[in-house]
C-alpha positions in Angstrom: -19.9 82.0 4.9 -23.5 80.9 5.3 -23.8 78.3 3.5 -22.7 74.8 3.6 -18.8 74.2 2.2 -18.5 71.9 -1.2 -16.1 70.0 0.4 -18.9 68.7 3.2 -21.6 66.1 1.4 -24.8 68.0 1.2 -26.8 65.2 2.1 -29.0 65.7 3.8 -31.0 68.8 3.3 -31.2 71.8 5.6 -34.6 70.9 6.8 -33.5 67.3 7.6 -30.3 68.3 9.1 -32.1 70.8 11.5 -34.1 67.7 12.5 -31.8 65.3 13.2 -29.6 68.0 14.9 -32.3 68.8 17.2 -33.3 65.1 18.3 -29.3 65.0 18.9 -30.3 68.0 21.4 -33.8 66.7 22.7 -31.9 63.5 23.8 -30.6 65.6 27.0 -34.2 67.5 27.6 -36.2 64.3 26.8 -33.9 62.3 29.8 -34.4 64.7 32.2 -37.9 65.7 32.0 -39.7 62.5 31.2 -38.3 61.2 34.5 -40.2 63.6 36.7 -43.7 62.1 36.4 -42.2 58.4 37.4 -40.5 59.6 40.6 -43.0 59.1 43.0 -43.5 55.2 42.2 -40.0 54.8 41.5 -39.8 56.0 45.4 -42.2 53.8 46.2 -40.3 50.6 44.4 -37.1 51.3 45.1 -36.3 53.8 48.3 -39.7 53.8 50.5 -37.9 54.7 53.3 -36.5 57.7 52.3 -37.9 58.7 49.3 -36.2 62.1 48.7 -33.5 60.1 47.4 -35.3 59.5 44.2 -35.0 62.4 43.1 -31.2 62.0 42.4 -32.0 60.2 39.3 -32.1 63.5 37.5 -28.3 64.7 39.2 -26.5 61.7 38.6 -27.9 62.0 34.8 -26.2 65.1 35.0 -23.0 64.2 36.6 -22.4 61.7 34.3 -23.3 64.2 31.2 -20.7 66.7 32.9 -18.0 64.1 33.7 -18.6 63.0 29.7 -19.0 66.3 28.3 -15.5 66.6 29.3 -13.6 65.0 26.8 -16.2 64.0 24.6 -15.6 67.7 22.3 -12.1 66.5 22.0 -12.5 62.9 21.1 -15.1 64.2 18.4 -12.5 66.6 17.2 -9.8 63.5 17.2 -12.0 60.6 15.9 -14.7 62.3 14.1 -18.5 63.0 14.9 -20.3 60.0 13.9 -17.9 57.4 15.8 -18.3 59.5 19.0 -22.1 60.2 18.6 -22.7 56.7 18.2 -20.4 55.3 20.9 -22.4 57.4 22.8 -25.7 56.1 21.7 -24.3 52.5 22.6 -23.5 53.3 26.0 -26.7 55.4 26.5 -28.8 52.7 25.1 -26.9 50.3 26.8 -27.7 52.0 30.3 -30.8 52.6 29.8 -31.6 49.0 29.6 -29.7 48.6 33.1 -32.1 50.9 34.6 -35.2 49.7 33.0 -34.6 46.4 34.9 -32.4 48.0 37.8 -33.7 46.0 41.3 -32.4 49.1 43.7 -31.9 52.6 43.9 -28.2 51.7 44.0 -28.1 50.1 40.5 -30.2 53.0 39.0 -28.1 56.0 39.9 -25.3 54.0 39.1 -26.9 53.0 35.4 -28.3 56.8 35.8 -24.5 58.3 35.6 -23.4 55.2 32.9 -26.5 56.7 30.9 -25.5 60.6 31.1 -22.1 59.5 30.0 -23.4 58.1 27.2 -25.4 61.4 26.3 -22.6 63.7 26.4 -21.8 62.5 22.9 -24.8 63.7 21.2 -25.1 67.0 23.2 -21.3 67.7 22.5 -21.4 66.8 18.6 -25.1 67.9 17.8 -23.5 71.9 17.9 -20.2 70.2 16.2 -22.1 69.1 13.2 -23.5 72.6 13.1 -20.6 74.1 12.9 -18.9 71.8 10.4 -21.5 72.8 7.8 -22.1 76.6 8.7 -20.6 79.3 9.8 -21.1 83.3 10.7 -25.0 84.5 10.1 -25.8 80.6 8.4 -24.6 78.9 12.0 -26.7 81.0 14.0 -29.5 81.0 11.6 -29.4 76.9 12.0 -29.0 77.2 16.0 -31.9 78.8 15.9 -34.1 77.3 14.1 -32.7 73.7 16.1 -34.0 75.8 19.6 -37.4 76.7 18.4 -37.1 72.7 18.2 -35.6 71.7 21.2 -37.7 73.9 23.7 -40.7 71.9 22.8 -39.2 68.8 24.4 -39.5 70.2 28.0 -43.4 70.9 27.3 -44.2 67.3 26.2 -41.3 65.3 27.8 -43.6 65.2 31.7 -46.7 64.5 29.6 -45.1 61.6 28.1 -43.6 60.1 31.1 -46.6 61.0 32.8 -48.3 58.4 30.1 -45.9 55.9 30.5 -46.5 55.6 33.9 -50.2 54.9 33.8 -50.1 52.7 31.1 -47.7 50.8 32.5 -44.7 51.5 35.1 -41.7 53.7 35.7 -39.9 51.4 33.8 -41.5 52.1 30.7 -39.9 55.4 30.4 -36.7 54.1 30.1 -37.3 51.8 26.8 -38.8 55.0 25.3 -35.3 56.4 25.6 -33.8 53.4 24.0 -36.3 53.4 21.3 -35.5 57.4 20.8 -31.6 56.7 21.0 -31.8 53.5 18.7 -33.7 56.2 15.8 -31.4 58.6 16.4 -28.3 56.1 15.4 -30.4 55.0 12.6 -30.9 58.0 11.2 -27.4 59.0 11.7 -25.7 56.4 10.4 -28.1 55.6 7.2 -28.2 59.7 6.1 -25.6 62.0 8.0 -22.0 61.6 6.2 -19.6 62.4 8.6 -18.3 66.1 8.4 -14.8 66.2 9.9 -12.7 65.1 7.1 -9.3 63.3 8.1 -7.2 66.3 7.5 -9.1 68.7 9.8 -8.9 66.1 12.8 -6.4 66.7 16.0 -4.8 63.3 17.8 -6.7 63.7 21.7 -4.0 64.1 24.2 -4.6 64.5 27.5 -2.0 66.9 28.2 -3.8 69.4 25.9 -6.5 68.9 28.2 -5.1 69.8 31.3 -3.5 72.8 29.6 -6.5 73.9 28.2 -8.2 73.4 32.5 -5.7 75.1 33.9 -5.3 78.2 31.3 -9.3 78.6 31.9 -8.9 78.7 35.4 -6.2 81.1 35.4 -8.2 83.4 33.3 -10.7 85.4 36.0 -13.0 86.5 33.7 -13.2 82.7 32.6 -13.1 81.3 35.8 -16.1 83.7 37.0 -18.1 83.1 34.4 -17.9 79.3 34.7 -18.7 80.2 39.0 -21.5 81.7 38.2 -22.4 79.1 35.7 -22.8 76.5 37.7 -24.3 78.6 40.4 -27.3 79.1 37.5 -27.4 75.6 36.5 -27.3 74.9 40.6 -30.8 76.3 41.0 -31.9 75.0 38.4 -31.1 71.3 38.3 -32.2 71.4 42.7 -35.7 73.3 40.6 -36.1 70.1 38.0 -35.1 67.8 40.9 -37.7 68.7 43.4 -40.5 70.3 41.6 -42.4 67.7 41.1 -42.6 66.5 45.1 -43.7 69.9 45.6 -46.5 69.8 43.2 -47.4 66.6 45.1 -46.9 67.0 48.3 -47.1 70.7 49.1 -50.2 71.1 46.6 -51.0 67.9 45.9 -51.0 68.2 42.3 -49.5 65.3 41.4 -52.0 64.6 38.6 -51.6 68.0 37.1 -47.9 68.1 37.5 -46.8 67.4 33.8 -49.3 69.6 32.3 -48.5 73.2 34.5 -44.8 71.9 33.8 -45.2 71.9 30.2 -47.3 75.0 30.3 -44.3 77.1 32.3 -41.5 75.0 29.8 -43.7 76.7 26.9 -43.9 80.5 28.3 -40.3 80.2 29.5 -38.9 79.3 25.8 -39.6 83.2 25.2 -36.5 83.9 27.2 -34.2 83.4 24.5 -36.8 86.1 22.5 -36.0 88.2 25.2 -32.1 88.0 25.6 -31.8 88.5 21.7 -33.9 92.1 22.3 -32.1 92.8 25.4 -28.7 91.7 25.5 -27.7 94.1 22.8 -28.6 97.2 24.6 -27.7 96.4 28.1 -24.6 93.9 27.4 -23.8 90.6 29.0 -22.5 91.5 32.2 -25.4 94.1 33.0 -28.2 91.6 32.0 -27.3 88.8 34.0 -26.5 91.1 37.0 -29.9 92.2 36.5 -31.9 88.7 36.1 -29.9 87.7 39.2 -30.6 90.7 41.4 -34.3 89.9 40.2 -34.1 86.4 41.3 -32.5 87.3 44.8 -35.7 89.6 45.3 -38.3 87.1 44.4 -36.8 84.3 46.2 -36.9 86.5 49.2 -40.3 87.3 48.9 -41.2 83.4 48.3 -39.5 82.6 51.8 -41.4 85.4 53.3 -44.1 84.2 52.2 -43.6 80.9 53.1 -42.4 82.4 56.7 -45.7 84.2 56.9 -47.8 81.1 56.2 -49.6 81.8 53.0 -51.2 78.5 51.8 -53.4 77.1 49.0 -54.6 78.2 46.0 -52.4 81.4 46.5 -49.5 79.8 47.3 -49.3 77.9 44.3 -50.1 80.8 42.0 -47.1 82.4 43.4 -44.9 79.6 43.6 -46.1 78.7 39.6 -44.9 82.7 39.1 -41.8 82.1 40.9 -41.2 78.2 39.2 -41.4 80.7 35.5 -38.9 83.2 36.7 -36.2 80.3 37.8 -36.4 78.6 34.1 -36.4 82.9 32.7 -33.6 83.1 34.8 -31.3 79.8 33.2 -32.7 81.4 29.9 -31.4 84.7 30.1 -27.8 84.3 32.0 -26.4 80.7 31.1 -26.3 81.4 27.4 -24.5 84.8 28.0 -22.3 83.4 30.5 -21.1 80.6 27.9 -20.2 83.9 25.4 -18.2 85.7 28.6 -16.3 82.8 29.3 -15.6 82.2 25.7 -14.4 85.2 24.8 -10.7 85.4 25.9 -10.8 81.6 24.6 -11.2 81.6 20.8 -7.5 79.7 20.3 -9.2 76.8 22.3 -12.7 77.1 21.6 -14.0 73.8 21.3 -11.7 72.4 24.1 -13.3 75.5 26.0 -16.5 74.3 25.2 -16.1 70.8 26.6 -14.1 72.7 29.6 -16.6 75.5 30.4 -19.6 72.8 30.1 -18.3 70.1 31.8 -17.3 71.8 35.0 -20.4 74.0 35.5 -22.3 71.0 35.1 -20.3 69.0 37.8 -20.2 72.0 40.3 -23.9 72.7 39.8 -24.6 68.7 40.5 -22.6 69.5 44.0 -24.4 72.1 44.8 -28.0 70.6 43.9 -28.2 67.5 45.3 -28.2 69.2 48.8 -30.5 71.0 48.1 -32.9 68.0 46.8 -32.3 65.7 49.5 -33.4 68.8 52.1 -37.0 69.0 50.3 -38.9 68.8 54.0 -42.8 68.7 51.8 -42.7 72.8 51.2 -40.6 74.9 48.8 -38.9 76.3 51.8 -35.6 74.4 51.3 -35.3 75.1 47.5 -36.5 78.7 48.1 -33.6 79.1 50.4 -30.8 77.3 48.1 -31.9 79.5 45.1 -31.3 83.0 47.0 -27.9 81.8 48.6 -27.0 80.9 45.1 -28.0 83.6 43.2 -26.6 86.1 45.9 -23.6 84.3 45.4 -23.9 84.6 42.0 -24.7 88.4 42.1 -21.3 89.4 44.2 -19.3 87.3 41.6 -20.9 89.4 39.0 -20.3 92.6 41.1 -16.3 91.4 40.8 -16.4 90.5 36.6 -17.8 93.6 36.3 -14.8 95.8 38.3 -12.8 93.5 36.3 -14.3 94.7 33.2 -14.1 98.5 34.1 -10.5 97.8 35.7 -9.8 96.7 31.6 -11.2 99.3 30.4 -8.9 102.0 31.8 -5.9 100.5 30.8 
């Protein structure tokens, strides 16, 4: 089936749908990234003493969003989408206020994890939505046209905060996410009928939950595959987290930061281009094996050169080089790493989702806050977390893959 079912209210159109599905999506990007420009000041307000600590405004974002991405798949599935989308509005809107007047660093992460709680609604339900109207070659046509959307918020979102910050303050970034969130509800609640009709919803009980944890874990290929997931999403959340300190204080670049960020965002949404060509000649297991092998090289040359005392203008044309290849690398494993760990779960697929997502998200958090609060002014400390976790990653692969071949021969 491709196109939408008569039972589902067509309102409204394919074009507006993809639009409003996307914003649903941005909400996450546009949280994340529009911080980065504001943390220096917010240092400077809130932590001057130890001003690495800022930087966990972007992980406890993303602890809450893991800790709500949890059960916020099946509460959609129990209540329906639009009551859980715009709970989740409430409380993200709600937060964000908090922090917009939050008088220590305290009372913003706090707000900070209220706030990704609140987003896990509209990450969880925007790909929900999607797949209440569409299915087969239809769904995937919509996904993608909702991604071409969505990778253009990481190339705007610093340029934005970047704006808000001279114009005014830090805090000014924060009503821009309740004026986004408040449009979002808006537009959900005035044009998007809800999709999950009565009969199709499941009551939520928590001991389908823990069933649903516990058969994941017990499944290795499953259990790998969310590993190495939050391995990936590891180096990646300790990249977002202390990028923009190095552009300042290893390069000072401060003033450039959000437009080289946006400039790698827009070069690294061909990754996706990329996987599509490559993943169905090589497979999933080989192509991440490969991206992370890549990524164990390249971080070892970075520390070498780093070791070796290469500086200046050359430095940061290799670091820039090496900054692309991290956000190739979430682009061309995570997704294929969702569709392993999915596989051997299609009787629980959407409690899988909310699983699989939820607890890559937490154990990457874990594993990059370290890593952030270790940022000495040089890339040296996130050069070394991101080869111990991708050679981590790489023998966990190495293991999937006898698995796979131990399968096989059965």
């Amino acid at each position: 089936m491709s196109e939408p079912s008569p039972s589902v209210p067509r309102k409204p159109g394919r074009k507006e749908f993809i639009a409003l599905v996307a914003m649903m999506s941005a909400l996450v990007a546009l949280s994340v990234d529009t911080m980065l420009p504001g943390l220096p000041q917010m240092a400077q307000d809130l932590t001057p003493n130890d001003p690495n600590r800022a930087q966990l405004v972007v992980t406890s974002f993303v602890l809450g969003m893991g800790l709500g991405t949890l059960v916020t798949g099946p509460l959609s599935d129990s209540f329906g989408r639009k009551s859980v989308l715009l709970w989740g509005s409430v409380i993200y809107v709600a937060s964000a206020l908090a922090c917009a007047y939050a008088q220590s660093m305290e009372a913003l992460l706090i707000a900070r994890l209220v706030q990704g709680l609140g987003a896990a609604g509209p990450r969880v339900v925007a790909l929900a939505l999607v797949r209440d109207r569409y299915a087969g070659r239809g769904m995937a046509r919509i996904v993608s046209f909702v991604m071409i959307v969505f990778t253009t918020v990481p190339a705007i979102a610093p340029s934005l905060g970047a704006l808000a910050v001279a114009y005014s303050s830090w805090r000014l970034i924060f009503w821009i996410f309740i004026v986004f969130a408040v449009v979002l509800s808006l537009w959900t609640v005035i044009r998007l009928p809800e999709t999950l009709s009565p009969e199709h919803r499941r009551p939520f009980k928590a001991r389908s939950l823990r069933a649903a944890v516990l058969e994941m874990l017990m499944h290795p290929t499953c259990r790998l595959s969310i590993l190495v997931q939050g391995l990936g999403f590891g180096c990646l959340f300790a990249t977002i987290s202390t990028v923009q300190p190095i552009y300042d204080l290893t390069f000072d670049r401060a003033h450039e930061f959000h437009l080289w960020f946006g400039a790698i965002a827009v070069l690294a949404a061909s990754a996706s281009f990329l996987n599509a060509a490559l993943v169905m000649r090589l497979g999933m297991i080989r192509l991440v094996s490969a991206m992370l092998l890549a990524q164990v090289v390249m971080s070892a040359v970075m520390i070498a050169l780093l070791l070796f005392g290469v500086s200046g203008n050359t430095l940061f044309g290799l670091f820039m080089l090496w900054q692309l290849s991290l956000f190739f690398q979430a682009g061309l494993t995570i997704g294929n790493l969702n569709a392993i760990a999915m596989e051997p779960m299609g009787h629980i697929a959407g409690m899988a989702a909310s699983v699989i997502g939820s607890l890559a998200t937490i154990i990457a958090v874990i594993l990059a806050v370290p890593i952030g609060l270790a940022f000495d002014g040089t890339p040296m400390p996130l050069a070394i977390g991101v080869f111990v976790l991708c050679a981590l990653s790489l023998i966990l692969m190495r293991r999937m893959r006898d698995l796979q071949d131990e399968n096989s021969t059965l």
